[in-house]
C-alpha positions as CSV (number, residue, x, y, z in Angstrom):
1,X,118.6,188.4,145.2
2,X,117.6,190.7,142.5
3,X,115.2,193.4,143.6
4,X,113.7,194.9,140.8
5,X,110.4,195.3,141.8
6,X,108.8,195.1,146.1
7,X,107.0,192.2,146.3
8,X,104.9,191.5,149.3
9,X,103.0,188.2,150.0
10,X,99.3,189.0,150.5
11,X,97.7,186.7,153.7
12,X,95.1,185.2,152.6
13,X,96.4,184.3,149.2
14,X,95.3,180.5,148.1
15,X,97.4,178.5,146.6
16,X,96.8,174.9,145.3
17,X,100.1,173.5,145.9
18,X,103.6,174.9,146.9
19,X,106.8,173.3,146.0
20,X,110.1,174.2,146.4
21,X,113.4,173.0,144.4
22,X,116.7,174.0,146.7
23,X,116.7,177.5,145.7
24,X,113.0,178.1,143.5
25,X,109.8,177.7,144.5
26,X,106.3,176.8,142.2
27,X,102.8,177.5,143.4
28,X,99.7,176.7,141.9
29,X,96.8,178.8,142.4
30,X,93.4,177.7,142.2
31,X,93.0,179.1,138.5
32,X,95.2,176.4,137.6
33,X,97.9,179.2,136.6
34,X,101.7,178.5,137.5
35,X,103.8,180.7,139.5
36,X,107.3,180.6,140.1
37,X,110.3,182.8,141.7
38,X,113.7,182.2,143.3
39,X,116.9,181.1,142.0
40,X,117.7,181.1,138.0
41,X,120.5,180.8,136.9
42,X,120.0,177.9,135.2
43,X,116.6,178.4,133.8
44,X,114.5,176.6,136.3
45,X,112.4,179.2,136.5
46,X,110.7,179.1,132.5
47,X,111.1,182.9,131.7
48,X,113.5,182.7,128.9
49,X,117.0,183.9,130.6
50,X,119.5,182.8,133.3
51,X,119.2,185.7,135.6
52,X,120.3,185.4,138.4
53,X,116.8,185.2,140.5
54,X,113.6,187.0,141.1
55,X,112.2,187.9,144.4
56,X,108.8,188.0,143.4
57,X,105.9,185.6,141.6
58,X,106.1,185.3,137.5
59,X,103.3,183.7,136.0
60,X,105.1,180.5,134.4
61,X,101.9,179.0,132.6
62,X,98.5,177.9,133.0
63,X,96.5,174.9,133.1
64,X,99.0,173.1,135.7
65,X,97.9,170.1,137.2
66,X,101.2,169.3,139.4
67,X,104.8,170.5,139.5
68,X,107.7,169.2,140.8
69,X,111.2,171.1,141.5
70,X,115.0,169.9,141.8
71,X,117.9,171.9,142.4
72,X,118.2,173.2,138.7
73,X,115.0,172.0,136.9
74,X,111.1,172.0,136.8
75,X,108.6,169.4,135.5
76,X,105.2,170.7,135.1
77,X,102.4,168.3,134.0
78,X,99.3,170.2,132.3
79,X,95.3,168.9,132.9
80,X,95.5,167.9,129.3
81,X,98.2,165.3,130.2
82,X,101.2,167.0,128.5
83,X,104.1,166.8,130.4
84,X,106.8,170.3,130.4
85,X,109.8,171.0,131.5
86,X,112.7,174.0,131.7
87,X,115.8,174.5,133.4
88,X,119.6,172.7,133.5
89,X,120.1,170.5,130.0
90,X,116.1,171.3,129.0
91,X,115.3,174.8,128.1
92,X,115.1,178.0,129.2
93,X,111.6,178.3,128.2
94,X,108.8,175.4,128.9
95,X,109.3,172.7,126.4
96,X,106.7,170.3,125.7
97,X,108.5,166.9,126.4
98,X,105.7,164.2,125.9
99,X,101.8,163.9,125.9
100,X,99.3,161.3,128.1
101,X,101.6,161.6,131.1
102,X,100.6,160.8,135.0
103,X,103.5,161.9,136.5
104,X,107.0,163.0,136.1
105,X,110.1,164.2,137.6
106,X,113.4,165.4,136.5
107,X,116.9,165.9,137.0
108,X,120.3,167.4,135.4
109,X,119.5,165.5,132.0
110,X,117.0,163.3,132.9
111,X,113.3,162.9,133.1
112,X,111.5,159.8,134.5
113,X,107.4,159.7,134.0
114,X,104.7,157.5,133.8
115,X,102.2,157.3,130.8
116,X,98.6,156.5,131.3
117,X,99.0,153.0,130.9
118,X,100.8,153.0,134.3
119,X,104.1,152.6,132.4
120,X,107.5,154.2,134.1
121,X,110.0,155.5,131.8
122,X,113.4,157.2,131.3
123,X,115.0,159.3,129.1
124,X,117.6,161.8,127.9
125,X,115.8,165.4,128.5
126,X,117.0,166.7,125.7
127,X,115.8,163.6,123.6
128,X,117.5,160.5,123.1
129,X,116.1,156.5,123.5
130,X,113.4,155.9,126.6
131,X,114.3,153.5,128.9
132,X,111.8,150.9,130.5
133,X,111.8,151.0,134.0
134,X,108.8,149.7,135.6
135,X,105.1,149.3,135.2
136,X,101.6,150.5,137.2
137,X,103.5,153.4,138.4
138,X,101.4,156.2,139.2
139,X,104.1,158.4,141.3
140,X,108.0,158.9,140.2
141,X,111.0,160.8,142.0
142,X,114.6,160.3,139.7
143,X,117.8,161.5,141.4
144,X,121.6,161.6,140.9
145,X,123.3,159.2,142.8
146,X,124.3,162.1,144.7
147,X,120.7,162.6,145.8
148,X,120.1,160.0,147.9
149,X,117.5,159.7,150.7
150,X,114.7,161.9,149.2
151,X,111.3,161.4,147.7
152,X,108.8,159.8,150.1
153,X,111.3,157.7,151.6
154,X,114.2,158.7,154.5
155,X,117.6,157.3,154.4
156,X,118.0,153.6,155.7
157,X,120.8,151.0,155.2
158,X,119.5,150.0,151.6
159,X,120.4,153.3,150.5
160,X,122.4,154.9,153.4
161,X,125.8,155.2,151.2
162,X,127.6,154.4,148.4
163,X,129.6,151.8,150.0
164,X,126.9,150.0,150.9
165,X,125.1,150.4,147.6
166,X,127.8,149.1,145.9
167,X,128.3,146.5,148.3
168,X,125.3,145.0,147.8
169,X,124.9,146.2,143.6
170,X,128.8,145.9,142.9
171,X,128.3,149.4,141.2
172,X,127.1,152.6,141.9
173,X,124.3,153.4,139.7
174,X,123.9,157.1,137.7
175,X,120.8,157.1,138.6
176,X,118.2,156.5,141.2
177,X,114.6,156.0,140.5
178,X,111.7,155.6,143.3
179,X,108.5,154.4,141.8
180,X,105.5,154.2,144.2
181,X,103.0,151.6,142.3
182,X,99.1,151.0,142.6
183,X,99.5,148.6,144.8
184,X,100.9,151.5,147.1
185,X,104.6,149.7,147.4
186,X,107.4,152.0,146.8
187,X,110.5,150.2,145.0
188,X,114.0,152.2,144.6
189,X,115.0,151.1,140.4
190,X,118.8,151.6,140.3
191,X,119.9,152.5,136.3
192,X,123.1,153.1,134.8
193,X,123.5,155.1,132.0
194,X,125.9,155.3,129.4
């Protein structure tokens, strides 16, 4: 932990939301400002260099709606419907990755989201052709095949190993995508990518 300045967490400080990727951690106050400190060493954190972590809030951005965190990356979508993101195979910085987004999540090299038509997509993060995935989406989770059993849904025998996945899929996909739809109905999307 870098301690370069003594950073103590105030009670009675209000935050909008708190998330934490494996080693960072986002809050959103109720300015709608972004905060962020932990791990970064591969950017996750926005601030424009891989060091090694902070120990104390750094105000990221503002106007944040929601924020999600993964081991190595950050998706940030503003109230104006822009989605962001930073960290591994993004930027180092907040880089404006697409506009009239709902929701969005990422992963080393990947960003599923869904546009305000309810439409789910995925793509390359650092640009390349969108994928189709679904449609009347309004929440999204994308993870590594090595990221199983996390989102809103635990680990069962649809998604309890590889074996099994590829039992019943005769591959292993790249990637996993869990789309939660109007209707409320969360379906797992399995996509393979070349």
């Amino acid at each position: 932990v870098c301690l370069d300045r003594e950073y103590t967490f105030k009670d009675g400080t209000e935050y909008k939301s708190v998330v934490s990727g494996l080693d960072h951690v986002a809050l959103i106050r109720p300015d709608n400002s972004l905060w962020m400190f932990g791990d970064n060493t591969k950017g996750q954190l926005g601030i424009g260099e891989s060091r090694n972590s902070y120990n104390a809030p750094i105000k990221i951005m503002e106007d944040v709606k929601a924020v999600k965190t993964k081991r190595y990356t950050t998706t940030v979508i503003k109230n104006d419907g822009s989605m962001w993101g930073f960290g591994n195979l993004i930027s180092y910085t907040p880089k404006k990755l697409a506009d009239n987004v709902i929701d969005a999540d990422s992963t080393n090299g990947y960003i599923a989201y869904i546009d305000s038509k309810g439409i789910v997509y995925i793509e390359p993060s650092r640009g390349g052709e969108k994928q189709k995935i679904a449609e009347s989406g309004k929440e999204v989770y994308i993870f590594l095949n090595s990221q199983l059993c996390s989102g809103f849904v635990t680990c069962n025998k649809r998604t309890g190993s590889f074996s099994e996945i590829k039992e019943l899929y005769g591959k292993v996909p790249d990637l996993f995508v869990l789309v939660r739809h109007n209707d409320d109905s969360v379906i797992q999307y399995n996509v393979k990518i070349d």
